[in-house]
C-alpha positions in Angstrom: -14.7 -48.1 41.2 -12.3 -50.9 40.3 -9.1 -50.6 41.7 -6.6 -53.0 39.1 -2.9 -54.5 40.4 -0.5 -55.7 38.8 1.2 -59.1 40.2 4.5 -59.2 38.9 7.0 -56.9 36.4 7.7 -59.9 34.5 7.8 -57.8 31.0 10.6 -55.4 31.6 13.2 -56.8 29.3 10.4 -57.3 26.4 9.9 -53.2 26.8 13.1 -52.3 26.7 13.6 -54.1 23.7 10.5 -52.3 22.4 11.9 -49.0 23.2 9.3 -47.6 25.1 9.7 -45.5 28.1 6.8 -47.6 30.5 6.6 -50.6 32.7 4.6 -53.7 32.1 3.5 -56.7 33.2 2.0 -59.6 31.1 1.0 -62.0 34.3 -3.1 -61.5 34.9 -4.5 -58.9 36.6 -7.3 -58.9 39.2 -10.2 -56.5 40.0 -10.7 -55.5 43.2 -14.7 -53.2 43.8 -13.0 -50.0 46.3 -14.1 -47.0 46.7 -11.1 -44.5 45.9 -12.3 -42.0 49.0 -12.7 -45.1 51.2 -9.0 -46.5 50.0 -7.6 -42.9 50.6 -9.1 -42.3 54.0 -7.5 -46.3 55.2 -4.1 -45.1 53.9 -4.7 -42.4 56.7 -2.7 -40.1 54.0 -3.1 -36.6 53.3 -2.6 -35.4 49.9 -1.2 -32.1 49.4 -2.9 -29.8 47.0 -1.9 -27.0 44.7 -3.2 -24.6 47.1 -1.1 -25.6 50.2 2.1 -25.7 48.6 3.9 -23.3 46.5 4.7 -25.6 43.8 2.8 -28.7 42.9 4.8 -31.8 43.2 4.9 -33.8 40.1 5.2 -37.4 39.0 5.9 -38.6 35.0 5.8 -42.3 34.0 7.3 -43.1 31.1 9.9 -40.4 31.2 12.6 -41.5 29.2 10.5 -41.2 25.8 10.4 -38.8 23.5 9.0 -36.1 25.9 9.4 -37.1 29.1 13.0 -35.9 29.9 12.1 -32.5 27.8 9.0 -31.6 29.9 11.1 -32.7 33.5 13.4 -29.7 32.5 10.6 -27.5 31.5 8.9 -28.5 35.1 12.2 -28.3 36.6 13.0 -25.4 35.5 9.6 -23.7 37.0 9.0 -25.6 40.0 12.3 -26.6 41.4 14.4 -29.2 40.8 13.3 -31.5 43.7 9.6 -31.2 43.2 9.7 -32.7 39.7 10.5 -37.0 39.9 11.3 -38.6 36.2 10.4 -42.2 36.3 10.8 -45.3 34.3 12.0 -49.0 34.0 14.8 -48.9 32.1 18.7 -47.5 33.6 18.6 -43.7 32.4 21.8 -42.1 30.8 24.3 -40.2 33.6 22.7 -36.6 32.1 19.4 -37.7 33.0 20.0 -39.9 36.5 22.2 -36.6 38.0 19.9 -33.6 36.5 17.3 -34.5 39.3 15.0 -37.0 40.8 14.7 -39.8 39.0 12.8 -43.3 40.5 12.2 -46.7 39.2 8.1 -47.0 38.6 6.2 -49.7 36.8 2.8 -48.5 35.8 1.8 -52.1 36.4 2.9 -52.3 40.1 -0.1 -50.9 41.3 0.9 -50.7 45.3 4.5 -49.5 43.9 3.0 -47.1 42.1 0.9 -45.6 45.1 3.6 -46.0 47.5 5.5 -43.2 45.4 2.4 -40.8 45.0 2.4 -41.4 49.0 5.9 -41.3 49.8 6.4 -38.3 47.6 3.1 -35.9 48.3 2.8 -36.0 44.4 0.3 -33.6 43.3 0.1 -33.8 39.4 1.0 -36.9 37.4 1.9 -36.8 33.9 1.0 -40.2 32.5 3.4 -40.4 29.6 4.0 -44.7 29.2 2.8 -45.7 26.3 3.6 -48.0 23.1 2.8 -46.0 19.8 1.5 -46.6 16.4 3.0 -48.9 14.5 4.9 -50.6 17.4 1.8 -51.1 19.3 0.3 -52.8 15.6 3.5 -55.4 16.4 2.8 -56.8 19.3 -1.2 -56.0 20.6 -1.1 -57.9 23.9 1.7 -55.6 24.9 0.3 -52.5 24.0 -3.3 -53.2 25.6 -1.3 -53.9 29.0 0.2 -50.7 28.5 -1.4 -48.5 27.2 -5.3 -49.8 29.0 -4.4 -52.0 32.3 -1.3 -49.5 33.3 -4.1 -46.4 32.7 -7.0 -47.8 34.8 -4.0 -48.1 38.0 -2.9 -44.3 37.3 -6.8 -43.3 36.9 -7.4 -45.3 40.2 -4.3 -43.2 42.7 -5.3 -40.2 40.8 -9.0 -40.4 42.0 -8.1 -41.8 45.5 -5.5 -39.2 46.1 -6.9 -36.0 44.3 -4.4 -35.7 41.9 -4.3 -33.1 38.8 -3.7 -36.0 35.9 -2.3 -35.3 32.5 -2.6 -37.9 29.8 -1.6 -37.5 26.4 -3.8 -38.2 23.5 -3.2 -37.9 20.0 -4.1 -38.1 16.2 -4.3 -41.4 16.1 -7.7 -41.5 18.5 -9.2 -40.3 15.1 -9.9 -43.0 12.2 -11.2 -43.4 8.4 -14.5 -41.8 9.7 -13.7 -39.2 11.3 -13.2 -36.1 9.4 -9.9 -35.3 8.1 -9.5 -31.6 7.0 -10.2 -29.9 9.7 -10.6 -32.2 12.3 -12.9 -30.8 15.3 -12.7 -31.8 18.7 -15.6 -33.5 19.4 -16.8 -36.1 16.0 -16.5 -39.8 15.3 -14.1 -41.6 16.4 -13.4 -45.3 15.5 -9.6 -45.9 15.1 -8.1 -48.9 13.8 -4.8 -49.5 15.7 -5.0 -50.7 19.4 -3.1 -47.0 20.1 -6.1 -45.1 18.5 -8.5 -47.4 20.6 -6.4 -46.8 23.9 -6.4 -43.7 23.8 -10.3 -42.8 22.9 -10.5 -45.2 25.9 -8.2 -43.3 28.2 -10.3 -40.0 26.6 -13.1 -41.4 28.1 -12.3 -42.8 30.9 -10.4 -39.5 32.0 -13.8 -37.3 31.2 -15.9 -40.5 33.1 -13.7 -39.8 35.9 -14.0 -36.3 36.4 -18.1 -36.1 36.3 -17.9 -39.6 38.0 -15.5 -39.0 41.1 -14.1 -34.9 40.8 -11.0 -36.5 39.1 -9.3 -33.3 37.6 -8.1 -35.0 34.4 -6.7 -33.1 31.4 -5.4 -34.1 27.9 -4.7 -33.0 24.8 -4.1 -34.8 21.5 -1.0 -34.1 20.0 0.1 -33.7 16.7 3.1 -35.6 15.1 5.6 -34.1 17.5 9.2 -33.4 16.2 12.0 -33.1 18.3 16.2 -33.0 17.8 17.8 -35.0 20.9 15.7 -38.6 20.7 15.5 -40.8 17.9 12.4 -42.1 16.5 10.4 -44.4 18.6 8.5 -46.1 16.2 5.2 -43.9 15.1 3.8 -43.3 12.1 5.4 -40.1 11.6 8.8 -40.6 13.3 9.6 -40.2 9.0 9.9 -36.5 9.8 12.5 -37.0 12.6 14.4 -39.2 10.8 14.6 -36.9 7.7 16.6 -35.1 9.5 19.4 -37.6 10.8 19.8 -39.1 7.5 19.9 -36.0 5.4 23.2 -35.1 7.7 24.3 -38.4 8.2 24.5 -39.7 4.1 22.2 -36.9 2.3 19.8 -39.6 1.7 15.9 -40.4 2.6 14.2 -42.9 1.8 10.6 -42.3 2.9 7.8 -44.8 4.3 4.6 -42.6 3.2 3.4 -41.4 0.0 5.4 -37.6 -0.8 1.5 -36.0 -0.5 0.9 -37.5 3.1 -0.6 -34.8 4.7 -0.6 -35.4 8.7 -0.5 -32.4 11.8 3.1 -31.5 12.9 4.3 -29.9 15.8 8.1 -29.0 17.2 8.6 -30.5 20.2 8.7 -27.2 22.2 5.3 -26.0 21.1 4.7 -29.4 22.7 6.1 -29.3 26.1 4.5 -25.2 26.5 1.0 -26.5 25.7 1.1 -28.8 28.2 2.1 -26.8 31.1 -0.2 -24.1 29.9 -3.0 -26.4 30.0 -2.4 -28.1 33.6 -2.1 -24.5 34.9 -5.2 -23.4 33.2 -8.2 -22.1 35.7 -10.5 -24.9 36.4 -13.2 -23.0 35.4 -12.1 -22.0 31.9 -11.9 -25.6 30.8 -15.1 -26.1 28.6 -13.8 -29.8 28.2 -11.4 -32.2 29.2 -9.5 -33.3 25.7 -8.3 -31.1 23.4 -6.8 -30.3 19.8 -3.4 -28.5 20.0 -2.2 -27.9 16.3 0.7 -25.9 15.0 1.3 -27.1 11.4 0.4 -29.4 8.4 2.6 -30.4 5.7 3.7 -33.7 3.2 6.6 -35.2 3.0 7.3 -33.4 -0.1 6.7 -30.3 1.3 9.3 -31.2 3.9 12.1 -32.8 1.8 11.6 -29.5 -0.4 12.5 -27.2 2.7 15.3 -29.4 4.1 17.2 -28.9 0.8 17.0 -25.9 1.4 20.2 -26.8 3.9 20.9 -29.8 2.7 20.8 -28.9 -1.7 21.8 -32.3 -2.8 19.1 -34.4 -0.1 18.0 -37.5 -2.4 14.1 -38.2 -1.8 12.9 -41.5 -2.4 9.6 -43.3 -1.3 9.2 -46.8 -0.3 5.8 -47.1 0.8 4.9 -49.1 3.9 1.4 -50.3 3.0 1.0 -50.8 7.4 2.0 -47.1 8.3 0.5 -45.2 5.0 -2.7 -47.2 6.4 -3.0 -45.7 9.7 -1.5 -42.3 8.1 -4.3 -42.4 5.5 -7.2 -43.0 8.8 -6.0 -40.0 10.7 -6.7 -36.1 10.5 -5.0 -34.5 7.3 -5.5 -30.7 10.2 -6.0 -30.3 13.5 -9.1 -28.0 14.5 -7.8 -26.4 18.2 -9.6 -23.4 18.1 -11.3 -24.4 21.6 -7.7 -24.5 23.0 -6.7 -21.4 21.5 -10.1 -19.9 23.1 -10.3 -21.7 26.4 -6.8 -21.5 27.6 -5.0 -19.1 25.1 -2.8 -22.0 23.1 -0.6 -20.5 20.4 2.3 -21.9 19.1 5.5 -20.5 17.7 7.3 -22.6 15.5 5.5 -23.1 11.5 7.7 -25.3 8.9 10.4 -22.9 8.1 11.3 -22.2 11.6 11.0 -26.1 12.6 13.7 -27.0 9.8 16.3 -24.0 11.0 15.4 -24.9 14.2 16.3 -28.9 13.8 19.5 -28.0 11.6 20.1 -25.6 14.6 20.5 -28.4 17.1 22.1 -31.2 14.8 24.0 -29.6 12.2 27.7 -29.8 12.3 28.2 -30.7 8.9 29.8 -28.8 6.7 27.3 -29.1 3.9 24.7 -27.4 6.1 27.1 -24.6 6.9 28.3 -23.9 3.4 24.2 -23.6 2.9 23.3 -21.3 5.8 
């Protein structure tokens, strides 16, 4: 199996200009043939599992993006505070640095990255650095460092240290073949963006993996996921964020999709509690090692029309971006996830009406929202 390294963290200040919570290098890589078991047994490390320790020790790169600091509390908050590190390359915000481990960690610094896993007995790794949609569409040589070179060094320490590896997929693995209403776990997929393509790669390369070396690699694709306390990172539905922020901020919208853009939603918590539920899930009830999580589907439209609901007087206007409406256009319109809601018991708990109270909830102080509740 190849073991990849990065040479240098020569990108740093390009990615945190891009806004993404990950580390990169743009310098050329080199492939090295290692066996992972013959690379773990030279290290002379031994690498603590689930069973021998109360609480598994966990790891997330990338985690100051939209979900990384959310799921650390989650984690934190059933695991300890200690045995959950955050990790990133950009300076985190005094709430995040002193609310518990946090470590510098570029996915791209392959002997950095294992000296943590080392140094820190990880256990499970959440693999959360990534560029998405449309900002990966920017800049292409950026993303496919990212999101492909960074996953083959996680995939490589997870094998050679018997990690439990989570790595997010998401809609946009699906393209204009693929069927759109419902979309089932298993069908063609033959995205268009290099996100889409990255992640059908890290799909596949998780799953090769497992049958190839025991790695035990789980994912799940995620819906749009909306969520109060981070700003839109630049996906093709961050609209449905941003709705939100601009309806209490000047009571108007101006929209980058077509009003009857119909994409899979989900509030951030239903998120976070899928994932956990998923990485504690019995080995043996796993039927596969990606899947569907859906909560909701709805349009623009159908969103404005329930944010006036708080906000009466929202003004809704459309100025289509022909790039995003694209990619919207090639992914799933619904989200099949009955295999998740079979193999593991997924369910989620907020639909559109409680989503919209519960963003309102969070940001609302203004008074036109108050007069409306």
């Amino acid at each position: 199996m190849p073991v990849i390294r990065s040479l240098g963290r020569a990108a740093s200040q390009l990615l945190q200009s891009s806004g993404c919570g990950c580390g990169v290098s743009l310098v050329p890589v080199r492939a090295i043939g290692v066996s992972p078991r013959q690379v773990a047994s030279d290290a002379g490390f031994h690498s603590v599992t689930f069973s021998e320790s109360h609480h598994p020790r966990v790891l997330i790169t990338g985690g100051l993006g939209q979900l990384g600091v959310g799921l650390a509390k989650l984690l934190r908050k059933r695991f300890g505070k200690n045995n959950v590190i955050l990790s990133d390359i950009r300076k985190p915000a005094d709430n995040v640095f002193y609310s518990g481990p946090f470590i510098f960690a570029d996915i791209l610094d392959y002997k950095n990255l294992r000296e943590i896993v080392v140094n820190n007995r990880i256990t499970w790794l959440f693999h959360y650095s990534a560029l998405l949609s449309a900002v990966g569409e920017a800049n292409v040589p950026l993303a496919r460092a990212v999101n492909i070179t960074g996953l083959h060094n996680v995939l490589d320490i997870a094998a050679e240290h018997n990690l439990r590896l989570f790595v997010p997929s998401t809609i946009g693995a699906f393209g204009p073949t693929s069927p759109r209403d419902p979309t089932p776990d298993l069908c063609i997929q033959r995205p268009r963006t290099i996100y889409g393509v990255s992640k059908v790669h890290a799909e596949l390369m998780g799953e090769y993996y497992h049958y190839r070396y025991g790695l035990d690699f789980r994912c799940l694709r995620y819906p749009g996921i909306i969520s109060a306390d981070s700003q839109p990172g630049g996906g093709t539905t961050d609209y449905a964020v941003q709705i939100f922020h601009d309806a209490i901020k000047t009571g108007k919208f101006q929209c980058y999709l077509r009003p009857d853009t119909r994409l899979p939603m989900m509030y951030i918590d239903d998120c976070l509690k899928a994932t956990l539920e998923v990485m504690e899930a019995p080995a043996e009830a796993l039927t596969m090692r990606t899947y569907n999580i859906s909560a909701m589907s709805f349009t623009p439209e159908e969103l404005a029309q329930e944010v006036q609901k708080y906000v009466p007087e929202l003004q809704m206007s459309y100025n289509v971006d022909q790039v995003r409406q694209a990619i919207a256009d090639s992914w799933p319109m619904n989200f099949d996830d009955s295999n998740a809601r079979r193999d593991w018991g997924w369910k989620h708990d907020y639909d559109l009406p409680e989503l919209v109270t519960t963003m309102f909830s969070y940001l609302g102080s203004d008074s036109r929202i108050a007069q409306a509740n």
